[in-house]
C-alpha positions in Angstrom: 0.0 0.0 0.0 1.1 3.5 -0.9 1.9 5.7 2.0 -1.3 8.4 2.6 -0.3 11.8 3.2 -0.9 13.8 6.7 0.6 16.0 8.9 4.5 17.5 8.6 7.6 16.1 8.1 6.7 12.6 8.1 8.1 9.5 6.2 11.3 8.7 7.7 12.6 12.2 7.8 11.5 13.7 11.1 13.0 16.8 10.0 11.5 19.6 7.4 11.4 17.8 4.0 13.9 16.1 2.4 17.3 16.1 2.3 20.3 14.1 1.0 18.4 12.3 -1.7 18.7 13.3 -5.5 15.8 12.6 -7.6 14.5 13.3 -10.9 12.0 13.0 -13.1 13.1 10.2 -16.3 9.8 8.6 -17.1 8.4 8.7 -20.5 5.3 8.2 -21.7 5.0 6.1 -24.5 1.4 6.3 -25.7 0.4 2.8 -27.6 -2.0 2.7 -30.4 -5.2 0.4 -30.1 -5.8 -2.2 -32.4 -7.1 -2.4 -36.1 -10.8 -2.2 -34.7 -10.6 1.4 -33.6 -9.9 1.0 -29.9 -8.6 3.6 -27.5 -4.9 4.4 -26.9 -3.5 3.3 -24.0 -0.4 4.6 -22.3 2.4 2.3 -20.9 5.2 3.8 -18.3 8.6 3.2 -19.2 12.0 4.7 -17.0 14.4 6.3 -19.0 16.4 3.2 -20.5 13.0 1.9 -22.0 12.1 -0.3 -19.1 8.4 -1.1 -18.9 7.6 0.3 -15.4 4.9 -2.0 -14.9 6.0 -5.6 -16.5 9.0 -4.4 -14.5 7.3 -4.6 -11.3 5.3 -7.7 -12.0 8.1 -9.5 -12.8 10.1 -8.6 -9.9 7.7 -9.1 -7.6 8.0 -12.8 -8.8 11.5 -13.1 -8.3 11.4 -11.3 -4.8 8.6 -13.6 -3.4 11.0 -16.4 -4.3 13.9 -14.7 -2.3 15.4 -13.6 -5.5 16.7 -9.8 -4.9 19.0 -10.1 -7.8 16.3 -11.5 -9.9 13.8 -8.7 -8.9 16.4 -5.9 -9.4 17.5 -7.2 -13.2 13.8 -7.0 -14.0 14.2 -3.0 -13.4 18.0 -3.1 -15.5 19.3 -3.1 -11.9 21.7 -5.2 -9.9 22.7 -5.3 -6.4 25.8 -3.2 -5.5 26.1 -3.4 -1.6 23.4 -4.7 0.7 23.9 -4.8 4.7 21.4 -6.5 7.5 21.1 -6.4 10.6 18.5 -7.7 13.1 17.0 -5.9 16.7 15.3 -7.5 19.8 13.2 -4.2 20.4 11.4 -1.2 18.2 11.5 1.2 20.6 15.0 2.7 20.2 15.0 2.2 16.2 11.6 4.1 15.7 10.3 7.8 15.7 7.2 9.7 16.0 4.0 8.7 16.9 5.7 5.2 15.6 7.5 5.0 18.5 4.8 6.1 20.7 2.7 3.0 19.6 5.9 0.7 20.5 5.8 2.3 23.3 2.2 0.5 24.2 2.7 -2.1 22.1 5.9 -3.9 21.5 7.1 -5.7 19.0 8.2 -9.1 18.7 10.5 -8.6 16.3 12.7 -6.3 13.6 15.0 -7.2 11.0 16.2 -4.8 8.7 18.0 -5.2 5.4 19.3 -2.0 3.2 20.7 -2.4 -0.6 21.9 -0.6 -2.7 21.2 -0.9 -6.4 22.2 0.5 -9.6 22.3 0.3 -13.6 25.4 0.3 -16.0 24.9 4.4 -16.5 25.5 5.8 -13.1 22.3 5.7 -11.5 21.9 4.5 -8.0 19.2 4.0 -5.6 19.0 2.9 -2.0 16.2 0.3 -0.9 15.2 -0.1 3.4 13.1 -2.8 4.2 12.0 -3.8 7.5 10.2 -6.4 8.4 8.2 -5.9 12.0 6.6 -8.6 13.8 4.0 -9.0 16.2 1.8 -10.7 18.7 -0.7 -11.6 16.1 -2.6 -10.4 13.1 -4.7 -7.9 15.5 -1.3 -6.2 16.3 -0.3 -6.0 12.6 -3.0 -4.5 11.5 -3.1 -1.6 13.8 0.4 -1.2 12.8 0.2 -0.8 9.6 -2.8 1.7 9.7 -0.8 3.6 11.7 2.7 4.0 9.6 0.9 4.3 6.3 0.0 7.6 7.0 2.7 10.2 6.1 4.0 12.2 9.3 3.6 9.4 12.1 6.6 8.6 11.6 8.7 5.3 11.0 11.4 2.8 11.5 14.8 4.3 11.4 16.2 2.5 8.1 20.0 1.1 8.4 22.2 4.4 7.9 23.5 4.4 4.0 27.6 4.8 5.8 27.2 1.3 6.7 27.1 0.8 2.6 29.8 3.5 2.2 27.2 5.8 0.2 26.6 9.7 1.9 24.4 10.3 5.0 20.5 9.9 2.7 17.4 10.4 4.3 14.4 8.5 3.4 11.4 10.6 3.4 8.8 7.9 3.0 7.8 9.1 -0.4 8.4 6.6 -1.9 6.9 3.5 0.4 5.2 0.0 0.4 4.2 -1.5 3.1 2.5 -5.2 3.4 0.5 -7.8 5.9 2.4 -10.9 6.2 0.3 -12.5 9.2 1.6 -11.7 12.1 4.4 -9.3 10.6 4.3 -5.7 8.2 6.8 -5.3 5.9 7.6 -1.9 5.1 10.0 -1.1 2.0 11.1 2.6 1.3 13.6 4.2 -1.3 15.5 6.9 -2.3 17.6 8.2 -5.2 21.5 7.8 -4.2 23.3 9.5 -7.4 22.1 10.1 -10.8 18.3 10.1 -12.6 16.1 7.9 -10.7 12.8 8.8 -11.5 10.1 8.6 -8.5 8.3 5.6 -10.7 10.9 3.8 -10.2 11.4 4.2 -6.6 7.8 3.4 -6.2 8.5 0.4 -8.4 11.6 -0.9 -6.4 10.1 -0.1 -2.8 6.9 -2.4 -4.3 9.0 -4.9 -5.5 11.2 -4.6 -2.0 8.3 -5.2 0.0 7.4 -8.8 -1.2 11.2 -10.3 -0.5 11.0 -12.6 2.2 12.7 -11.7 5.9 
């Protein structure tokens, strides 16, 4: 699910806005013609090295249930350049915001966080959190999740980029899945590290990101 604005700041950013993260606009339109019989164009979103955005993500959602990261990441003309993990016994003291509040009242079980870092043969380089949170039960999850979809509640602190030798990036949680699992969320965020990535396909990788398996 896409991350529903409210209230300032937000994301993971509990600053003013973002910061750190370059991003900019590369997708094309590509408007396809209907058939012989006279139907209606349809438009298909492709990044700017002609990847169709939305096979893209199908696809790599395929290969990341499986526990294929490097399989999702070459459906997007990406490939994984650094990737670090590391798992916590407690939310409390890696959280923020009304996030952490709710930890507060209601602990988690469990967090394990993973950060990559992917890239294409031209320069461009993104940065992908996921964190997977688990719970008590399903109850527990849900409320989670309602809570952290919403822009400016604040979130799980993602693993800093340092640890993958990339500049200090802050995620803003623009660019955010998040997922039921049972008894765990899953919550997948990016940002642009260096060169053109567009915002499509951040929102591509961080929906693809949130179906890998902890």
């Amino acid at each position: 699910m896409a991350r529903r604005i409210g209230g300032a700041g937000g994301g993971s950013d509990p600053g003013a806005g973002r910061a750190g993260a370059v991003v900019a606009a590369g997708v094309l339109a590509m408007s396809v013609a209907g058939g012989l019989s006279g139907g209606g164009a349809s438009t298909v979103a492709v990044d700017s090295a002609g990847v169709n955005l939305g096979k893209a993500r199908s696809e790599g959602k395929k290969s990341a249930r499986n526990g294929d990261a490097d399989g999702a990441w070459r459906q997007m003309n990406m490939r994984t350049l650094k990737r670090t993990a590391k798992p916590a016994l407690e939310c409390v003291s890696h959280s923020f915001g009304q996030v952490r509040d709710h930890f507060l009242r209601n602990p988690c079980k469990s967090l394990d966080r993973t950060l990559f870092a992917v890239g294409d043969d031209r320069g461009n380089v993104a940065v992908v959190s996921v964190a997977w949170v688990g719970f008590r039960n399903r109850r527990d999850a849900g409320e989670f999740k309602k809570l952290i979809d919403v822009h400016g509640t604040g979130d799980i602190t993602p693993l800093a980029t340092p640890l993958l030798d990339l500049a200090d990036i802050r995620f803003t949680g623009l660019h955010y899945q998040s997922r039921p699992d049972s008894s765990t969320v899953v919550i997948a965020e990016t940002e642009s590290a260096s060169g053109n990535v567009s915002g499509e396909t951040l929102d591509a990788l961080a929906d693809i990101a949130s179906w890998l398996p902890r």
